[in-house]
N, C-alpha and C positions, 0 to 999 in steps of 0.2 A: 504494500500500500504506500504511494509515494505523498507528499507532503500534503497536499490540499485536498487528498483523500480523506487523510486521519484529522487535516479542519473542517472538514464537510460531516464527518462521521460526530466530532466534538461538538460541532453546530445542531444538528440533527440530536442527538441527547438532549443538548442545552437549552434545546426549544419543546421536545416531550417533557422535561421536567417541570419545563414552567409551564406549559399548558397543563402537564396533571396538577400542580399548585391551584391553576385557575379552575379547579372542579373540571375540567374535559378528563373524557374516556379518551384512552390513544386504541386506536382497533388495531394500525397496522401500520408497518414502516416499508418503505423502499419498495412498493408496490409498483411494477408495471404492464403499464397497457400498450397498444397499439400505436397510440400519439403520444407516449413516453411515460417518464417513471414521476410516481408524486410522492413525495419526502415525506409525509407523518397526514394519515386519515386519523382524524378523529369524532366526535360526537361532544357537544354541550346542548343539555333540553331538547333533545327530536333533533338537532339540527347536523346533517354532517358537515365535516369543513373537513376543506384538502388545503394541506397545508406545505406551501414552499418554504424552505429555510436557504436565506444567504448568509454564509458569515465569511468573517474576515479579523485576521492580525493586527491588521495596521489599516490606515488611509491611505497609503498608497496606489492602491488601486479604486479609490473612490468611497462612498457608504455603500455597508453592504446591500441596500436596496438598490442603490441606481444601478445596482444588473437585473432587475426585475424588468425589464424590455418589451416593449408588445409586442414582441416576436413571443420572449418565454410567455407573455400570460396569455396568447392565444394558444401557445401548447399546455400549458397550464390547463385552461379551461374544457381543454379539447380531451385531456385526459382523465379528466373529472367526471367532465360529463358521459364519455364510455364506463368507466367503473359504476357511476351514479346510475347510468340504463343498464346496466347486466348484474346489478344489484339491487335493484327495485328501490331507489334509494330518489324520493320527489324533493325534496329540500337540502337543499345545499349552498354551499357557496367555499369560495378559494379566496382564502389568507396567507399571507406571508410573514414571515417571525423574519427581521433582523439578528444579527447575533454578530458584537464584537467584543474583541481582547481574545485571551491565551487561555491555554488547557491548565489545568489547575488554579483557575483563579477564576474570581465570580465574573461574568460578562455580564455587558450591556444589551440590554435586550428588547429590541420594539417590535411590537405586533401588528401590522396592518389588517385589518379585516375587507372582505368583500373585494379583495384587488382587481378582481375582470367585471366587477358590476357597468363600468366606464365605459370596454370594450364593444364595440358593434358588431 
């Protein structure tokens, strides 16, 4: 596993933890469909959320969100919505977890909710 692997893998933890904090069920990680893989499904009250996480070391390459691109949140969305039809799943919606700083120390952490609402 080479470097942005094991921050992806650290991000991905970092953002199941704080969603189960926030009362969410996590069903399922690193799930893939057709129109590609989505980072952390979970459930709060009835509702499912597919969830993308970006994270990042440093700023060097920008906040970890401005790689959220309408390119990913139309594959984003496209991959939600497959999972969401072959699982009978009518409510939904796709949020994105921020996640910066280093593995063993507490990160910085924002949640964007409903990220492809925008989308057309």
């Amino acid at each position: 596993m080479n470097h942005n692997q094991k921050i992806g893998k650290w991000g991905e933890q970092a953002a199941a933890d704080y969603l189960l904090a926030k009362g969410y069920q996590i069903l399922d990680k690193n799930t893939r469909t057709r129109a590609g893989e989505i980072d952390i499904i979970a459930t709060l009250e009835g509702l499912t959320v597919f969830v993308e996480v970006k994270a990042r070391t440093s700023r060097s390459f920008g906040l970890p969100e401005e790689a959220l691109t309408s390119r990913k949140l139309k594959h984003m969305r496209a991959a939600a919505g497959i999972y969401a039809a072959e699982h009978e799943i009518d409510t939904w919606q796709c949020d994105a977890i921020a996640i910066e700083g280093v593995p063993g120390q507490t990160p910085s952490i924002e949640h964007f909710e409903n990220v492809t609402s925008e989308l057309e």
